[in-house]
Wavefront OBJ file of the C-alpha trace (Angstrom):
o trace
v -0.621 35.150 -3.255
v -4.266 34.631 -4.061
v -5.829 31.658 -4.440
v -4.906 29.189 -7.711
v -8.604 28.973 -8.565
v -11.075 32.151 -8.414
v -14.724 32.336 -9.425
v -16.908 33.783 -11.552
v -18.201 36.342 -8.975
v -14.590 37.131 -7.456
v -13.658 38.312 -11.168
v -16.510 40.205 -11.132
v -15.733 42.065 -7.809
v -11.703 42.241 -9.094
v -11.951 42.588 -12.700
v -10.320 46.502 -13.013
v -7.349 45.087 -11.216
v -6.222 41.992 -12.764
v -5.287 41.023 -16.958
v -7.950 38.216 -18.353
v -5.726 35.811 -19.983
v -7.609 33.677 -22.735
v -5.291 30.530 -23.214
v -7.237 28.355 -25.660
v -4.921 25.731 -27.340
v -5.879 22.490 -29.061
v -4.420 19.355 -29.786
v -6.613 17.764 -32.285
v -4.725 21.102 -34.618
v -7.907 23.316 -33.886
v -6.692 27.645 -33.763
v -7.206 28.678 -30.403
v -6.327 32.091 -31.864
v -9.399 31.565 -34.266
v -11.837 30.707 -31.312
v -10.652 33.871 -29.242
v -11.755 35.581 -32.426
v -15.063 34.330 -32.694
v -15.756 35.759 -29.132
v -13.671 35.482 -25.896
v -14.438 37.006 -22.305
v -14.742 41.663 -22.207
v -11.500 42.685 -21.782
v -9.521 39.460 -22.424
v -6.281 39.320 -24.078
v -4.941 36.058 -26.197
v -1.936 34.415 -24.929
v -0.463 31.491 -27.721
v 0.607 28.829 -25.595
v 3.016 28.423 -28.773
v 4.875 31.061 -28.918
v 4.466 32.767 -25.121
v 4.553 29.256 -22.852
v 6.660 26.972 -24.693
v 9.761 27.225 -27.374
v 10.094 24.844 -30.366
v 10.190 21.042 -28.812
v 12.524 18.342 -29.908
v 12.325 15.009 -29.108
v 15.450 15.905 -26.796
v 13.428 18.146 -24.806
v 9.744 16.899 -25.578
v 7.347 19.113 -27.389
v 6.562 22.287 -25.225
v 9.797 23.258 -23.077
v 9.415 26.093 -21.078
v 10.682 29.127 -22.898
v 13.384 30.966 -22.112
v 12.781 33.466 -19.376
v 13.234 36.737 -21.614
v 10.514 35.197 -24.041
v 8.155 34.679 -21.597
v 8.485 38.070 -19.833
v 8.252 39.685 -23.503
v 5.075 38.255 -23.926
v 3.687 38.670 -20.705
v 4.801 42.561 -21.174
v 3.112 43.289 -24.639
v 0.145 41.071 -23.211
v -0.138 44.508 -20.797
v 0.716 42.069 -17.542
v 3.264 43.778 -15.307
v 5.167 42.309 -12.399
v 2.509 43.869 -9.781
v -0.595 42.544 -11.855
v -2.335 39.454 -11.056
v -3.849 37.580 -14.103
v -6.638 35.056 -14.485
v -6.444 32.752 -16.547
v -9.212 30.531 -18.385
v -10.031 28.581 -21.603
v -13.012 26.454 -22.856
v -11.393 22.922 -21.197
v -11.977 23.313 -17.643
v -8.271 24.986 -17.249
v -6.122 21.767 -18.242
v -4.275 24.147 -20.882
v -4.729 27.951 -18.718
v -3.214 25.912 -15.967
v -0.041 26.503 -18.067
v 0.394 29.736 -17.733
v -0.839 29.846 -14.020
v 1.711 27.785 -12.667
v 4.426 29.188 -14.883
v 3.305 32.819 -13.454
v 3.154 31.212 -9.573
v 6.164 29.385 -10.027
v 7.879 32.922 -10.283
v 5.588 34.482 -7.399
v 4.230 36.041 -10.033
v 0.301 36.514 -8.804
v -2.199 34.303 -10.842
v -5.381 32.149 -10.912
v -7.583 29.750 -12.948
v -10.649 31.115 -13.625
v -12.978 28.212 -12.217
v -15.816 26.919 -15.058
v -13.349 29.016 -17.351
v -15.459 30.256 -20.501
v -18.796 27.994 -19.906
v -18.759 29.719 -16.812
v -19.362 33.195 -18.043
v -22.731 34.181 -18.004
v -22.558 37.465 -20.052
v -22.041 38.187 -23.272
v -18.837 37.257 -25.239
v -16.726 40.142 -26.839
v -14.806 40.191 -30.494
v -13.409 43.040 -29.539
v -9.530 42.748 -29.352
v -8.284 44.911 -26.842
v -4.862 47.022 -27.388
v -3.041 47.006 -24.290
v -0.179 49.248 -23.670
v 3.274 47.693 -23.165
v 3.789 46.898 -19.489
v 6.858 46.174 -17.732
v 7.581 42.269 -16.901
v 10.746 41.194 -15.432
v 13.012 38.089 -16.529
v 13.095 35.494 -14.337
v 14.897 32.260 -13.978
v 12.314 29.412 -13.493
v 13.298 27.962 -10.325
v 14.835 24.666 -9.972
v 13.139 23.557 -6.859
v 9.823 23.896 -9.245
v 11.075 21.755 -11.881
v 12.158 17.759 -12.348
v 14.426 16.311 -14.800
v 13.440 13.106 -16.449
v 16.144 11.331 -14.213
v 14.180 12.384 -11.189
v 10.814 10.976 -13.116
v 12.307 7.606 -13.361
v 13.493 7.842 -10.300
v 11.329 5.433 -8.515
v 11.809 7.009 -5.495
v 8.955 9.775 -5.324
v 5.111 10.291 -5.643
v 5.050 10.710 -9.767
v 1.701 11.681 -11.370
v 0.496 11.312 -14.819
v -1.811 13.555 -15.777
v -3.166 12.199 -19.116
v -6.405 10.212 -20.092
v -6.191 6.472 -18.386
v -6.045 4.787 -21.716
v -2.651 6.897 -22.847
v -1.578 5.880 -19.662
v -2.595 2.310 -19.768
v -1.223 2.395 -23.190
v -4.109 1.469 -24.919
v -3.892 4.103 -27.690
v -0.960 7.008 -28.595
v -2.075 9.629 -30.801
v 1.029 11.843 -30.706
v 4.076 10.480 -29.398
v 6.627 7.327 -30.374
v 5.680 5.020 -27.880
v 2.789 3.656 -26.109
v 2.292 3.343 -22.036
v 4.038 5.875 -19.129
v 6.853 5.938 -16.642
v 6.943 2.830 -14.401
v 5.963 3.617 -10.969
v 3.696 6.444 -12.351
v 0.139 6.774 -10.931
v -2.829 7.539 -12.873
v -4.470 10.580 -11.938
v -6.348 12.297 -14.742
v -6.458 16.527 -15.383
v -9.967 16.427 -16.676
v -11.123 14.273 -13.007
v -10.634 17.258 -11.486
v -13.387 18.756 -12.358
v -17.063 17.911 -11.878
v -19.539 17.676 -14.484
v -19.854 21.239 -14.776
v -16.584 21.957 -15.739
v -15.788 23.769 -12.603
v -13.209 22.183 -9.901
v -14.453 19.335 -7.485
v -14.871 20.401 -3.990
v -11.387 20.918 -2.372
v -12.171 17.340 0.542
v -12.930 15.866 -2.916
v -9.450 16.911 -4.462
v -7.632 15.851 -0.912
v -9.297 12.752 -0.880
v -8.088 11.907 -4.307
v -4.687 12.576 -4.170
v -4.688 10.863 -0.943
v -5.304 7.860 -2.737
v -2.348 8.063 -4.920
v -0.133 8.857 -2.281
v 0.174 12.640 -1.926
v 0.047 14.287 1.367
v 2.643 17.010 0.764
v 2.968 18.157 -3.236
v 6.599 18.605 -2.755
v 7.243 15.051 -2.748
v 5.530 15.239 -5.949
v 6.118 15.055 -9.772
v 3.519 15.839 -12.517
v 3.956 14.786 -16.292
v 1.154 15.042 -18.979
v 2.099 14.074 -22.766
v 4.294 17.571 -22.926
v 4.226 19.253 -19.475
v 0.758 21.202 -20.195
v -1.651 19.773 -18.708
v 0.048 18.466 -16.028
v 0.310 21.650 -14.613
v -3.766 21.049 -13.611
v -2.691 18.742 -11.249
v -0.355 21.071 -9.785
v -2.658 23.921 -9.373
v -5.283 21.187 -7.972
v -3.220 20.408 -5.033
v -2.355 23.453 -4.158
v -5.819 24.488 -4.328
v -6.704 21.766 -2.370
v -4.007 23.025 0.057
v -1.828 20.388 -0.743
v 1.380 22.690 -0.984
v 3.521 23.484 -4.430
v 4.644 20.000 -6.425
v 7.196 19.883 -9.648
v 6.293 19.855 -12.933
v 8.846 17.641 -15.289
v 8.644 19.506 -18.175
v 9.327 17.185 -21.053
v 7.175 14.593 -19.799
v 6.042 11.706 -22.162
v 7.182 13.716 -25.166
v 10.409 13.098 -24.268
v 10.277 10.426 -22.576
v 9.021 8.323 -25.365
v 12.002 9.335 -27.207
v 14.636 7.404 -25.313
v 15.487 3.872 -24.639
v 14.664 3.944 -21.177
v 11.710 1.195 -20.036
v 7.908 1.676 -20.256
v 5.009 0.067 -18.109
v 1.452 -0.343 -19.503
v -1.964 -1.574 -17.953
v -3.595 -0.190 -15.270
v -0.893 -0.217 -12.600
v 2.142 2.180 -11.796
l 1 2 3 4 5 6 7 8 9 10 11 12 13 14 15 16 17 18 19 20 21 22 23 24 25 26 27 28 29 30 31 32 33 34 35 36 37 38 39 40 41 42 43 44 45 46 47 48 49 50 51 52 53 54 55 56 57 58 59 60 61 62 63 64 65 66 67 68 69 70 71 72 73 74 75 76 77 78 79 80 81 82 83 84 85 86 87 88 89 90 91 92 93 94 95 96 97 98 99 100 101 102 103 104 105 106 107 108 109 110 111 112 113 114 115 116 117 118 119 120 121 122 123 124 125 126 127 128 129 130 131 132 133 134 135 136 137 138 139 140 141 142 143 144 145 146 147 148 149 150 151 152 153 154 155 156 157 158 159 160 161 162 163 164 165 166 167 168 169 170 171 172 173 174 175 176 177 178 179 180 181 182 183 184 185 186 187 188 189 190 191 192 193 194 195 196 197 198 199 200 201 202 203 204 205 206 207 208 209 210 211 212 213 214 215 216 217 218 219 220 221 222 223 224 225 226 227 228 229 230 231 232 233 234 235 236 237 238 239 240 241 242 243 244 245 246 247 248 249 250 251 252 253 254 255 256 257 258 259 260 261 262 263 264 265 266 267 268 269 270 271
C-alpha cells in the first residue's frame, strides 16, 4: 500500500490516477458541504462524513458508528472510487477528520492517504466546479475485527489506550458535547492536532516515534485510539503507522459512548 501521508508534490506527479476526497466536517455545526462549495481542490469530490463514514449514533453506540459495509461501498462507488483506485484524502484541519476515511479505506486494504498540509497546503487555485463522476464499482466489505476494539477492551486496563482529544476534554476541564466530563482511566493523553507542526503539515516521522514512545507505544497493535466519537482518533492511527509504528485499533464509540454508561471516569492530568 502507499504511504498513509503523501505530499503536495506526490499528488501532483499522481493526480490522473487517484480520486481527491474533500472530507470537511465540523463540530462547532459549520456545513462542510457549504465550504467544498465555496472552493475545494481541481478535481475533488465531497465525501459527508455523515452520511458516507458513519450511520445515525445513539448513545448505545456513541455518535458516529461505522456504517454498515454496503453504505460505505455505495458511497465510495457513486463518489467514482473503485476497488483498484487509491484516494487522497484532505480537509482544512490538518487531516484529524480525512483521517476518517483513510483508515476506514486501509483498514479494508483498500489503497489511501492523507494529503499532508491538506487544503492550506495547496498552492493553486481552488475550483467550484463540482465534478460528475461516473459510478464506479466498490465492493462490500466487512470491517475487520482485528482493526476494531469494543469498549470492554477500552476499559480494559490491560493495553496501551490513547485519547485523542484536546488535553482539557481529557483532563475534564470542559465537555461541550457529551454527558460526562473526563476519559477512560488508564487512558493517555496524546492529542490529534500535536501531530502536526505549526504549518499544519505532519511532524517529522523521529518526532512522531519519539512521542508515542513516551506514552508507551512501540508496536500500534498493542494499541487503542478513542477521540469524543471515533473520528479523530483515527489521526493517531494513521500517525503511527506513518511513523512506522505498525496498524493500531480504533474503538469506535469512544467517549460518546462511553459517557453514556455507568462505568468509572478519571480526570486531571494523569491516565
Amino acid at each position: 500500500m502507499i504511504d498513509p501521508v503523501v505530499d503536495v508534490e506526490w499528488l501532483r506527479d499522481h493526480r490522473d490516477g487517484v480520486v481527491l476526497a474533500d472530507v470537511r466536517w465540523y463540530l462547532d455545526g459549520r456545513s462542510g458541504r457549504d465550504a467544498y462549495a465555496k472552493g475545494h481542490l481541481p478535481g475533488a469530490v465531497f465525501i459527508d462524513l455523515d452520511t458516507a463514514l458513519a450511520r445515525h449514533g445513539s448513545p448505545a453506540e456513541g455518535r458516529h458508528p461505522l456504517p454498515d459495509p454496503g453504505t460505505f461501498a455505495a458511497a465510495m462507488a457513486a463518489a467514482g472510487i473503485g476497488d483498484d483506485v487509491p484516494v487522497i484524502g484532505y480537509d482544512d484541519a490538518g487531516g484529524v477528520i480525512a483521517a476518517r476515511l483513510v483508515w476506514m479505506l486501509r483498514s479494508i486494504g483498500h489503497d489511501a492517504a492523507l494529503l499532508d498540509g491538506g487544503l492550506a497546503a495547496w498552492t493553486g487555485d481552488l475550483s467550484t466546479e463540482v465534478p460528475q463522476p461516473a459510478p464506479a464499482s466498490f465492493t462490500a466489505r466487512d470491517w475487520p475485527a482485528g482493526r476494531l476494539a469494543t469498549i470492554d477492551e477500552a476499559a480494559a486496563g490491560d493495553r496501551v489506550v490513547l485519547d485523542a482529544r484536546d488535553l482539557s476534554r481529557y483532563r475534564g476541564d470542559a465537555e461541550p458535547v457529551d454527558p460526562r466530563p473526563g476519559h477512560i482511566p488508564g487512558a493517555r493523553s496524546v492529542p490529534t492536532r500535536e501531530n502536526l507542526s505549526a504549518d499544519g503539515r505532519f511532524r517529522p516521522v523521529s518526532e512522531l516515534r519519539d512521542r508515542f514512545a513516551e506514552q508507551g507505544v512501540s508496536d500500534a497493535a498493542d494499541v487503542i485510539s478513542y477521540c469524543g466519537s471515533g473520528v479523530t482518533a483515527c489521526h493517531n492511527l494513521i500517525a503511527m503507522e506513518h511513523a512506522g509504528l505498525g496498524a493500531g485499533r480504533l474503538f469506535p464509540g469512544s467517549w460518546s459512548q462511553y459517557a453514556h454508561t455507568t462505568r468509572p471516569a478519571a480526570t486531571g492530568d494523569q491516565p
